[in-house]
C-alpha positions in Angstrom: -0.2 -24.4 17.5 -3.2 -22.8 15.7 -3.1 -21.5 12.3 -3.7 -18.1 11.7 -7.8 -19.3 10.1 -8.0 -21.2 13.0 -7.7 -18.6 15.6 -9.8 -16.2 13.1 -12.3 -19.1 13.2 -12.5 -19.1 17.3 -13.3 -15.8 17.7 -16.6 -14.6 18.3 -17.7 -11.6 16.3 -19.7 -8.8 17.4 -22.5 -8.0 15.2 -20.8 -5.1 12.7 -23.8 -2.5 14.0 -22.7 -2.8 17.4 -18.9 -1.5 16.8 -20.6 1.1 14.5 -22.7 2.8 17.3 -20.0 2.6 19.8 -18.0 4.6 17.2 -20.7 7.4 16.8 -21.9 6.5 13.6 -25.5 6.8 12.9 -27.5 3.6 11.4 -29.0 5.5 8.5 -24.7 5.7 7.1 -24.2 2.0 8.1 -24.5 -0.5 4.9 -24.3 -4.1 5.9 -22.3 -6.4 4.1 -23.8 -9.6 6.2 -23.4 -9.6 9.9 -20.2 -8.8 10.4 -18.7 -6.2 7.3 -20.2 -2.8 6.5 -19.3 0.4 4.4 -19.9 3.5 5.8 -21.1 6.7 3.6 -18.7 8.7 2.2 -21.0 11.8 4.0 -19.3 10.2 7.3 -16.2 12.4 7.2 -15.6 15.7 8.1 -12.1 17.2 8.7 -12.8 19.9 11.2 -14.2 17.2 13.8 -10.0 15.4 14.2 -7.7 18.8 14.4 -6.3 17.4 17.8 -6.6 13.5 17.1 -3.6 11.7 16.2 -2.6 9.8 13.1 0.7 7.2 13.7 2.5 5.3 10.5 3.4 1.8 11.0 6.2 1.0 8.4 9.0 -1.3 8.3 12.9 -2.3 7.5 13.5 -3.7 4.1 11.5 -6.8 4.1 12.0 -10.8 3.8 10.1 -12.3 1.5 8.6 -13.7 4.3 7.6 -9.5 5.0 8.1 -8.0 8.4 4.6 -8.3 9.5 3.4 -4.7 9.7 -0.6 -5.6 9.7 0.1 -7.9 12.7 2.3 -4.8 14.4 -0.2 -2.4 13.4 -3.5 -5.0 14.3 -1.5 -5.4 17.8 -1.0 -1.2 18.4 -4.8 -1.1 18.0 -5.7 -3.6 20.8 -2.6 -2.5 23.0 -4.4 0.9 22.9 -7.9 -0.4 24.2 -6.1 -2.7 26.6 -4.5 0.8 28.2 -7.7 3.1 27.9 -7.4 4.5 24.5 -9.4 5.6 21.6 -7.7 3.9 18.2 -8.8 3.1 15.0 -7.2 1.1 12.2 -7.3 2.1 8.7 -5.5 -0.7 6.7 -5.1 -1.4 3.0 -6.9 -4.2 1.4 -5.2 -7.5 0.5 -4.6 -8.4 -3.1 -5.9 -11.9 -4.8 -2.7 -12.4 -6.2 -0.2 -12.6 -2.9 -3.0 -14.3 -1.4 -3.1 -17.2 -3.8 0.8 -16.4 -4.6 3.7 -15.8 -2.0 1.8 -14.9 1.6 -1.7 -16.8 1.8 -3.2 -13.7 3.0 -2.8 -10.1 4.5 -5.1 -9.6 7.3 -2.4 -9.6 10.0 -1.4 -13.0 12.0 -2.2 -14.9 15.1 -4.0 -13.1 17.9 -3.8 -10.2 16.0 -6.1 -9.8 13.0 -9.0 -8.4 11.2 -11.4 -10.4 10.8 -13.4 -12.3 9.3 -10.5 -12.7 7.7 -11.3 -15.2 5.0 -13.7 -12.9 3.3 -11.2 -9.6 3.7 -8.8 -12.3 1.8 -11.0 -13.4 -0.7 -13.5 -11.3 -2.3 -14.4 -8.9 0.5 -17.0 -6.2 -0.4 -15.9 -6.5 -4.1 -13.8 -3.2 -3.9 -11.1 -5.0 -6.2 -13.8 -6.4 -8.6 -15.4 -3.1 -8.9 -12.0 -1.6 -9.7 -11.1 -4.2 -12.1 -14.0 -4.1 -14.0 -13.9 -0.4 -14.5 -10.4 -0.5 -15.5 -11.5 -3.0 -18.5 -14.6 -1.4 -19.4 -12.4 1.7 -20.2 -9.8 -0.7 -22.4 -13.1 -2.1 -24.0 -14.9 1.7 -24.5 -11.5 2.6 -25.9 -10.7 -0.5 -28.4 -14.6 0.0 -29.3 -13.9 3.9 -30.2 -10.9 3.2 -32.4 -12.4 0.5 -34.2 -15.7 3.1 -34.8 -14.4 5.9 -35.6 -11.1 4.7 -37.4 -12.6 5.4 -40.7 -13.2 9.2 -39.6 -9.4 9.4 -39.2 -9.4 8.6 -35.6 -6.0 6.9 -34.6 -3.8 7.4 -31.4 0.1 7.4 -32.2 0.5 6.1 -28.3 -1.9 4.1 -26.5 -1.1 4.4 -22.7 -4.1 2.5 -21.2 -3.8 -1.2 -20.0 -5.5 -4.2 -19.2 -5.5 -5.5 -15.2 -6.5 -8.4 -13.2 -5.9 -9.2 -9.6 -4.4 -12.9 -10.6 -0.3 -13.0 -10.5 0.2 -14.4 -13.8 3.1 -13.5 -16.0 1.8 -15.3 -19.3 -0.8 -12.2 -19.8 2.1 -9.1 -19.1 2.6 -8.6 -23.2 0.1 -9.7 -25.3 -1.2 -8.8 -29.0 -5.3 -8.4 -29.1 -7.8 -7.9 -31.6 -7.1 -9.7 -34.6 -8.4 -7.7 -37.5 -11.9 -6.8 -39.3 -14.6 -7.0 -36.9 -12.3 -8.5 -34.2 -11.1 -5.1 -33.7 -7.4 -3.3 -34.5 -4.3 -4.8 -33.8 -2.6 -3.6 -30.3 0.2 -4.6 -28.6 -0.2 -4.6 -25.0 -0.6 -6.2 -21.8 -2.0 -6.6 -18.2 -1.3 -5.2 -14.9 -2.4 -6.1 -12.0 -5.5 -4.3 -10.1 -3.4 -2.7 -7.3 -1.5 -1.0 -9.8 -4.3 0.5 -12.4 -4.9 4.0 -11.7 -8.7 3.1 -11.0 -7.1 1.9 -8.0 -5.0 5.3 -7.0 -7.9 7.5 -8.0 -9.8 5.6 -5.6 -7.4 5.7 -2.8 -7.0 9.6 -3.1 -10.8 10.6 -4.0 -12.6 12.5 -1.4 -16.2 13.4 -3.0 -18.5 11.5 -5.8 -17.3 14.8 -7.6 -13.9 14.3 -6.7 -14.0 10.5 -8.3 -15.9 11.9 -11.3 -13.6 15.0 -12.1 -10.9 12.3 -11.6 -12.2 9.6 -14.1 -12.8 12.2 -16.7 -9.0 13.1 -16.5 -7.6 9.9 -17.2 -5.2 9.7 -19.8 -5.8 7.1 -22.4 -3.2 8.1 -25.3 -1.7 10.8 -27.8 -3.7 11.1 -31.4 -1.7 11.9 -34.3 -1.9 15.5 -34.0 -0.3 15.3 -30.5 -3.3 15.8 -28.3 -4.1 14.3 -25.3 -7.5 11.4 -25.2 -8.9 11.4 -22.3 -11.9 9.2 -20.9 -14.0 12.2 -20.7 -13.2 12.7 -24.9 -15.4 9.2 -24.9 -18.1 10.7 -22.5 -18.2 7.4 -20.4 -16.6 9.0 -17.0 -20.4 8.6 -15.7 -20.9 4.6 -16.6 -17.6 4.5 -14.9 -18.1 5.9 -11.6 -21.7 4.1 -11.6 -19.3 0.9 -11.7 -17.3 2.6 -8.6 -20.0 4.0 -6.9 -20.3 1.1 -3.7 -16.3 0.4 -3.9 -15.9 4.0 -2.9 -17.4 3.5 0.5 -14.8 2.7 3.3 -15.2 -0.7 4.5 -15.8 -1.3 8.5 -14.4 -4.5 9.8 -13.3 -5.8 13.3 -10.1 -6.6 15.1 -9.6 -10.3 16.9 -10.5 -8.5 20.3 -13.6 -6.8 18.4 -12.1 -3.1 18.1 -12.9 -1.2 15.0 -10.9 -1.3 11.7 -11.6 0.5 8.2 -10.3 -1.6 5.3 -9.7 0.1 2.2 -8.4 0.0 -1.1 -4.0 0.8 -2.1 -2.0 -2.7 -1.5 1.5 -2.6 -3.5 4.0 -0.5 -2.5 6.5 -1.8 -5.0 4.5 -1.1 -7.7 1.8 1.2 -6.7 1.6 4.4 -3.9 0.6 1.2 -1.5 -1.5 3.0 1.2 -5.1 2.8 2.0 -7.7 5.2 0.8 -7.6 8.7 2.4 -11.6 7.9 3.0 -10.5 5.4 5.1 -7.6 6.8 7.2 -9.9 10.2 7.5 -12.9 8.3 8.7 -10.4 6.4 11.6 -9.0 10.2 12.5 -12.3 11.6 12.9 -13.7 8.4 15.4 -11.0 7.3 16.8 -8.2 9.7 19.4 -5.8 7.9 17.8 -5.8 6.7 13.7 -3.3 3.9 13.2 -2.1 2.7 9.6 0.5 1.6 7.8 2.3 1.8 4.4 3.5 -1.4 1.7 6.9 -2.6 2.4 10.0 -1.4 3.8 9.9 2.6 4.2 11.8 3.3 1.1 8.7 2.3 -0.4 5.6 2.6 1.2 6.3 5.5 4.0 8.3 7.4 1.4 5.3 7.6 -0.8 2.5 8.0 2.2 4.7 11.1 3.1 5.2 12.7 -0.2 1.8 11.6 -2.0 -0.5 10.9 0.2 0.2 13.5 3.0 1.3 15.8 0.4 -2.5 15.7 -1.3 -4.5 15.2 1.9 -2.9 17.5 3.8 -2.3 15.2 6.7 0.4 15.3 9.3 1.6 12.3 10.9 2.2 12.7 14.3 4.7 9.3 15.0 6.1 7.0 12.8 6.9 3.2 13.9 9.6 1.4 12.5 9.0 -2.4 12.5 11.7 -4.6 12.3 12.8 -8.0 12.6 15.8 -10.3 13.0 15.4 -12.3 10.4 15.2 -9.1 8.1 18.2 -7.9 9.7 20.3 -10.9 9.7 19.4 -11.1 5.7 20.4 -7.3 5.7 23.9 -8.2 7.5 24.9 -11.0 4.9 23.5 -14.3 6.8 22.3 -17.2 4.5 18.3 -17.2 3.6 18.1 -20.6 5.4 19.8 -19.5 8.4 18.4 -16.4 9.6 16.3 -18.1 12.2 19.9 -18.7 14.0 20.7 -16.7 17.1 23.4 -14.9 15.4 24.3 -11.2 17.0 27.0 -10.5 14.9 24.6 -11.1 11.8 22.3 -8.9 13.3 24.7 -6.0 13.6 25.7 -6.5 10.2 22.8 -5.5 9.2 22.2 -2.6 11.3 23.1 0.0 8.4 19.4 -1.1 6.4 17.5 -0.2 10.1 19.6 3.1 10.3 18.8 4.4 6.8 15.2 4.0 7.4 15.4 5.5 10.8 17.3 8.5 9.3 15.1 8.9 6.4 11.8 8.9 8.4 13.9 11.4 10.6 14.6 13.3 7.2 10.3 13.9 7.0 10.6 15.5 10.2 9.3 12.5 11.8 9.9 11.1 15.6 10.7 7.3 15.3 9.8 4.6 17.5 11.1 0.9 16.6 8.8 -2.0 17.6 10.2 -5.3 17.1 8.0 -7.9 16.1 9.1 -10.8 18.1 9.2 -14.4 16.9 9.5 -17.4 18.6 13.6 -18.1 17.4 14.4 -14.6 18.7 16.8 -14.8 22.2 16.8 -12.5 24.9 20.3 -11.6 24.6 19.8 -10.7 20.7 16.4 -8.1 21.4 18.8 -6.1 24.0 21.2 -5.6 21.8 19.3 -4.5 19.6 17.7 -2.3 22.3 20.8 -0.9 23.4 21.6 -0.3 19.5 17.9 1.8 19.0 17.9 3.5 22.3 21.7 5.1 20.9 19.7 6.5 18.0 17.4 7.9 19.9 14.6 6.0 19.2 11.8 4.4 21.6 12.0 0.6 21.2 9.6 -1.4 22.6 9.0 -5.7 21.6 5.9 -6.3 20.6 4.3 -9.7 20.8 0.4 -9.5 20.0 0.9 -12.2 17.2 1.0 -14.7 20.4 -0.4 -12.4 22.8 -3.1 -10.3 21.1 -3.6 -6.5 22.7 -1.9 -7.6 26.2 1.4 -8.1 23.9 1.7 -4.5 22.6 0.7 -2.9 25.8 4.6 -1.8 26.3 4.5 -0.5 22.3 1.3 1.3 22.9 1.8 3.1 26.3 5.2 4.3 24.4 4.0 5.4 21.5 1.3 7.6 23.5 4.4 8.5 26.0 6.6 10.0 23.1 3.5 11.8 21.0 2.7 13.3 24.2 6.5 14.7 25.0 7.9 13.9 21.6 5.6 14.5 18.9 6.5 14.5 15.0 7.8 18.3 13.3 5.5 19.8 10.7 6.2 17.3 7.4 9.3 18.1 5.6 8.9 16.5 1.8 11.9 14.9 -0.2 10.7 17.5 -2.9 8.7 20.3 -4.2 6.2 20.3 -6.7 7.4 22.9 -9.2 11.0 20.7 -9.5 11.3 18.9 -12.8 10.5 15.3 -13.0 14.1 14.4 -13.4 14.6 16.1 -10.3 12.0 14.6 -8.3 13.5 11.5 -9.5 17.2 12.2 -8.0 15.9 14.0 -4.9 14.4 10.3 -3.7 17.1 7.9 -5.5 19.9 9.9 -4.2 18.5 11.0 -0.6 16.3 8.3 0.3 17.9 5.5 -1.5 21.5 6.3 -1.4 22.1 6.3 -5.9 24.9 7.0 -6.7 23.0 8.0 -10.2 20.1 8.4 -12.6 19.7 6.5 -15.4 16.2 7.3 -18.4 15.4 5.0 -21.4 14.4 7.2 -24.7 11.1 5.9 -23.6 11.2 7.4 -20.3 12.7 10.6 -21.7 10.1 10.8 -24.3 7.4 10.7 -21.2 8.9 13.9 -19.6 8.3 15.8 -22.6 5.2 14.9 -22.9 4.6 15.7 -19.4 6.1 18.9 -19.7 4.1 19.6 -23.0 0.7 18.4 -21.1 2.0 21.1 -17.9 1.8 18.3 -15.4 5.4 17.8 -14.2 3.4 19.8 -10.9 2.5 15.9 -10.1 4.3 14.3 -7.4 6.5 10.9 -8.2 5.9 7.5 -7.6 9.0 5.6 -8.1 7.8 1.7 -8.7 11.1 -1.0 -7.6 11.7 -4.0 -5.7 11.0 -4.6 -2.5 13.9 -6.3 -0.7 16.6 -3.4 -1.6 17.0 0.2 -1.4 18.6 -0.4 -5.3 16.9 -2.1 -8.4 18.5 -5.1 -7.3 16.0 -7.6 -5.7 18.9 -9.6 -4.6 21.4 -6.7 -3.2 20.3 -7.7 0.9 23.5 -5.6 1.7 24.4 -2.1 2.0 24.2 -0.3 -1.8 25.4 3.3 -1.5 26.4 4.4 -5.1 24.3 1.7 -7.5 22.8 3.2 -10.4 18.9 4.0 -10.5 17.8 2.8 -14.3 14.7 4.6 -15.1 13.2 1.9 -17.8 9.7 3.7 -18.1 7.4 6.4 -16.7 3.7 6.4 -17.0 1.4 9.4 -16.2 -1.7 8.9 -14.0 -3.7 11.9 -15.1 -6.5 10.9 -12.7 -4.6 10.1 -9.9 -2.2 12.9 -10.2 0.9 11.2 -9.8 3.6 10.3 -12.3 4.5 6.6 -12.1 8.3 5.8 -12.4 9.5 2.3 -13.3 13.2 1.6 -12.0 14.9 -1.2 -13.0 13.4 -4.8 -13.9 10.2 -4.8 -11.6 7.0 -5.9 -13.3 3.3 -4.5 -12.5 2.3 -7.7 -13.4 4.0 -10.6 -10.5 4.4 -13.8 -11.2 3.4 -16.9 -8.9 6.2 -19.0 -7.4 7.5 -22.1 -7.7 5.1 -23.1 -5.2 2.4 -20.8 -4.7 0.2 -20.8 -2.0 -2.4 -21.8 -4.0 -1.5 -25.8 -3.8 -2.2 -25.4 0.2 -5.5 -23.0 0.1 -8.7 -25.5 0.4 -12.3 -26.0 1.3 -12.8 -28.7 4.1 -16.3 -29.7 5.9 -17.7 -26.1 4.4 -14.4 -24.1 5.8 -11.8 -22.5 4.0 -8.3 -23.7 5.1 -4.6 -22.5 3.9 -5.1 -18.1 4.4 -2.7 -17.0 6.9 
């Protein structure tokens, strides 16, 4: 059996200008990133051109740490598409250093259905992530260099709110002490994140204009001076220097799938600790060329469709027009109370068990006014006998189910999800979007309307820290801002260990943090870090160059 580098490796790619012209785009808005990657201008888009084209969310169950494989579902609706006559264009996010060298080994979707090449979107890519990195540190630097200068003028900020990142899990670097005195500079306490979840990384993800990045830059919060004023970037008057560091990284990237269809890869991984979705360059650029725009959101749809929905729909003004629900046995089985090691068991009772973590999200995407279809992303320990039940079980809801199998099959194995997905947009499309929340309702509020709707809380819990935040929000007149609630991945609670059902836990808010140049107002529930740590064994020990090839990604 082939690796997932190996059948990247085998295929041969079309020359990147090639899948540009066949999507309309002129030569003179193609920048070529070697043979085979490009970014497109930013001048490409224009949002009276997709009115009648169709955008469809790929999210997920609660995940395994193992994840669900959404890329690989969404990778797989893209070639199903082409393979039955259709116009579709991916818009993906970008994969992170840190999972790739951490947990998963890479993020670029699996077996026959990929984008590739996918050892470069892995790795460095069009160095999006180092631009974004380097931005976000050149603003801690500007700012440690401005206190230090203008200290003995009286400057001094009672709160400093702006933090280091880097796109390396490492938990050694999430609380640290710098500067050291004298002309080492003043003594902070603080930390790193990592580059998914800076605000450089939001603001890119939601900018639609050079003007719109610059406005957006200047905005950014830094801290509170002793008089109880807000610093900004723009009080330095650096936001140019900074968006001269962003300027290429805010140029959609234009990749290709495994069967050479046309993918835009973009910025926003994280869903558990950022608004995890790709930029709204990217998804506006695959609405405008392609009848139908496929992308997905971070983790199970707690997370990443909950935000996509009230965020990023919310400040784009999109509308989703179908939302697929991927889910898996394994994840199910996990969900229903079966032992880690032996959820690749047939095991139907298992799998029913766990039937109340597929409902909520199914009722909650129905709660957006969504239509739900459920693809199930077949692996090879799956029996016949289980995927009907589980049919039977998601054709009861309501809900479309088709198995997909374009990890094994490529675009011939999601033929059945695509020509149903095109079947119920056509007779069954999605209601205007109905948000969790409005954007005059406190931040408390906002807060409770998700934990106790969407998640199933039982109750709100704030730090002094967190409270203190609110104020200051209300003070600054940004509680307008929508919410994005960072937590663990495997569980609708805090609990990254609660697999089964958790109506009633309580929702411990242990810090908030405002994204002034993002719009958004982070919330951090329970023990999750923005800085991961690597595993016991991270992927790292298998990742390798041999004979000139990189081995290990998958």
């Amino acid at each position: 059996m082939l690796t997932d580098i190996e059948i990247a490796k085998s295929v041969k790619l079309r020359p990147i200008n090639d899948i540009a012209d066949e999507l309309g785009i002129n030569e003179n808005l193609v920048e070529n990133y070697g043979r085979y990657i490009a970014k497109i201008s930013t001048n490409i888009i224009d949002k009276k051109k997709f009115k009648n084209h169709h955008l469809i969310l790929v999210t997920a169950i609660s995940p395994t740490k193992a994840g669900n494989g959404k890329t690989t579902v969404s990778v797989g609706l893209a070639l199903g598409m082409h393979k039955i006559g259709k116009k579709a264009v991916l818009a993906l996010r970008e994969p992170s250093l840190g999972p790739c060298f951490g947990m998963k080994g890479g993020a670029a979707g699996g077996g026959y259905a990929q984008v590739l090449p996918m050892d470069k979107i892995n790795l460095h890519f069009t160095g999006d992530f180092h631009a974004i990195t380097a931005a976000n540190n050149m603003i801690a630097a500007l700012l440690d260099n401005y206190r230090f200068q203008h200290e003995a003028e009286g400057f001094k900020l009672k709160k400093i709110l702006w933090r280091r990142v880097m796109d390396i899990n490492d938990r050694g670097l999430r609380q640290i002490i710098t500067g050291l005195g004298e002309k080492n500079g003043i003594e902070t306490q603080t930390g790193f994140d990592i580059t998914p979840a800076s605000e450089i990384m939001a603001i890119m993800c939601f900018a639609t204009s050079l003007d719109d990045l610059r406005r957006r830059i200047d905005n950014i919060l830094l801290g509170i001076t002793e008089d109880d004023k807000p610093f900004r970037v723009k009080d330095m008057g650096v936001g140019g220097s900074i968006v001269a560091l962003l300027l290429d990284a805010l140029s959609p990237n234009l990749v290709q799938t495994t069967e050479g269809t046309p993918a835009f890869v973009h910025c926003g991984p994280f869903a558990n600790i950022a608004h995890g979705c790709n930029s709204v360059m990217a998804t506006a650029a695959a609405l405008e060329y392609g009848d139908y725009a496929i992308t997905e959101a971070g983790f199970g749809a707690d997370l990443g469709a909950e935000k996509f929905f009230n965020i990023k729909c919310r400040k784009a003004g999109l509308q989703p027009a179908l939302t697929v629900v991927v889910v898996t046995l394994q994840a199910l089985k996990m969900h229903g109370g079966v032992a880690l090691e032996d959820i690749k068991k047939p095991n139907i009772q298992g799998m029913e068990n766990g039937y109340w973590n597929l409902d909520k999200h199914v009722r909650n995407m129905q709660s957006f006014g969504q239509t739900v279809v459920i693809a199930f992303n077949k692996f090879a320990t799956d029996t016949d006998e289980e995927i009907e039940v589980l049919r039977k079980h998601c054709e009861e809801m309501g809900c479309g189910f088709a198995v997909n199998s374009a990890f094994a099959e490529g675009g011939k194995g999601a033929m059945k999800l695509a020509e149903l997905v095109v079947k119920t947009i056509d007779e069954r499309p999605s209601a205007p979007l109905q948000l969790t929340y409005n954007d005059d309702e406190p931040v408390l509020q906002k807060i409770e309307d998700v934990a106790f709707r969407l998640y199933g809380a039982g109750s709100v819990t704030l730090s002094k820290s967190a409270q203190a935040m609110i104020e200051e929000i209300k003070k600054l007149g940004v509680g307008h801002f929508p919410i994005c609630i960072a937590k663990t991945q495997y569980s609708f609670s805090t609990d990254a260990k609660a697999y089964g059902p958790t109506e009633g836990f309580e929702l411990h808010v242990r810090d908030i943090t405002l994204n002034m140049g993002a719009e958004m107002i982070v919330v951090i529930a329970g023990p999750i870090m923005r800085m991961p740590g690597l595993p016991k064994s991270p992927q790292a020990e298998r990742i390798d160059v041999v004979s000139g090839e990189i081995t290990g990604l998958s």
